[in-house]
Every structure is written in structure tokens, then in C-alpha cells.
N, C-alpha and C positions, 0 to 999 in steps of 0.2 A: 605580606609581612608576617612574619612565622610567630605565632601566638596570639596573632590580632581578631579575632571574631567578627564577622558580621554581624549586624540584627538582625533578627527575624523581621521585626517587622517595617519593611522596606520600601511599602505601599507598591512593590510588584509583582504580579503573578509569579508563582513557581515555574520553573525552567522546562520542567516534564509536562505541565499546562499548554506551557505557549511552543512550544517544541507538537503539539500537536495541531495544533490550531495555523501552524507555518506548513505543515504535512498538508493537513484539508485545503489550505488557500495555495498553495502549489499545485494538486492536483487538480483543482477548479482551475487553475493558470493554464496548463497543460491540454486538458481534456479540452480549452478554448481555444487553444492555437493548432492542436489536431486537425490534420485534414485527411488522414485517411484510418482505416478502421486498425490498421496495425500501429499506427501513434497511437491513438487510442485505449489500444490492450497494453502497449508498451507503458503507458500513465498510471492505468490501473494498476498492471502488475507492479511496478517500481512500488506504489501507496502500500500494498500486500505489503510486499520486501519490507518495508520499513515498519510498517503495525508487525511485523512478525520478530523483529529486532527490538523490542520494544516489550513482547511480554518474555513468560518464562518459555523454558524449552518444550516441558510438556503442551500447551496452549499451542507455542506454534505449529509441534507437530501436527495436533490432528488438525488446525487451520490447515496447515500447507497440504495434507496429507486430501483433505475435501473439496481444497478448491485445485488439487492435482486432478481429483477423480474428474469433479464437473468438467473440465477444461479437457480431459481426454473424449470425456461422453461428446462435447460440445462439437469437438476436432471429427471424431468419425462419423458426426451427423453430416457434417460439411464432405470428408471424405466421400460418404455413399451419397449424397446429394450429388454430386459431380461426377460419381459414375453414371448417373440415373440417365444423366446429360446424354453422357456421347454411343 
């Protein structure tokens, strides 16, 4: 209703609170019902996605920008692992 106010004090957590705490117990949801290692990263990464919607731009960048590095390092250890193989 247009001029009407809420109260502050409404005996409920703030929205940006529980909006995170829905984020943790979805990915604890997820990473349970995984059965294979690529559900798994898919959980994880999704949880990234959205902690990175979440702060400002600078913050997510160098996030995104470190867990791009680890996640290449991670990729070519497997890569040359599976040469070593054949």
C-alpha cells in the first residue's frame, strides 16, 4: 500500500541474513544428493555464482578471477595425469 511502512522491528531476520543461510542449506542439499564428482563441482560452482552476486564487483572479480586460476591449475594437473596413463 503506497506510504504505508513496515516496522523495523518484526521479530524477523533480515532478508540478506536468511537469503544466505537458504544459499548454505541448498548447497549442503545438493552436495548430498550428488553422485558423481561433476554434480559435485556443478553445487560448488552454482554456491560461487551466487556469493559472487551478492558482493560488489570489485570483490567478485578478483574471487572469480582466483578461483578461475585454481580451477585451470587443478584442470591441467588432471590433464597431464591422463597423459602419464597412456
Amino acid at each position: 500500500m503506497a506510504g504505508h511502512r513496515r516496522s523495523r522491528n518484526t521479530g524477523r531476520p533480515l532478508q540478506r541474513r536468511t537469503r544466505c543461510v537458504n544459499r548454505r542449506r541448498r548447497l549442503d542439499e545438493r552436495m548430498a544428493a550428488a553422485h558423481t564428482p561433476a554434480e559435485r563441482f556443478a553445487a560448488a560452482a552454482e554456491y560461487l555464482r551466487s556469493a559472487l552476486a551478492m558482493v560488489p564487483h570489485d570483490l567478485a572479480q578478483a574471487a572469480a578471477e582466483q578461483a578461475a586460476n585454481n580451477l585451470i591449475e587443478r584442470a591441467e594437473a588432471l590433464h597431464s595425469a591422463n597423459l602419464r596413463r597412456l
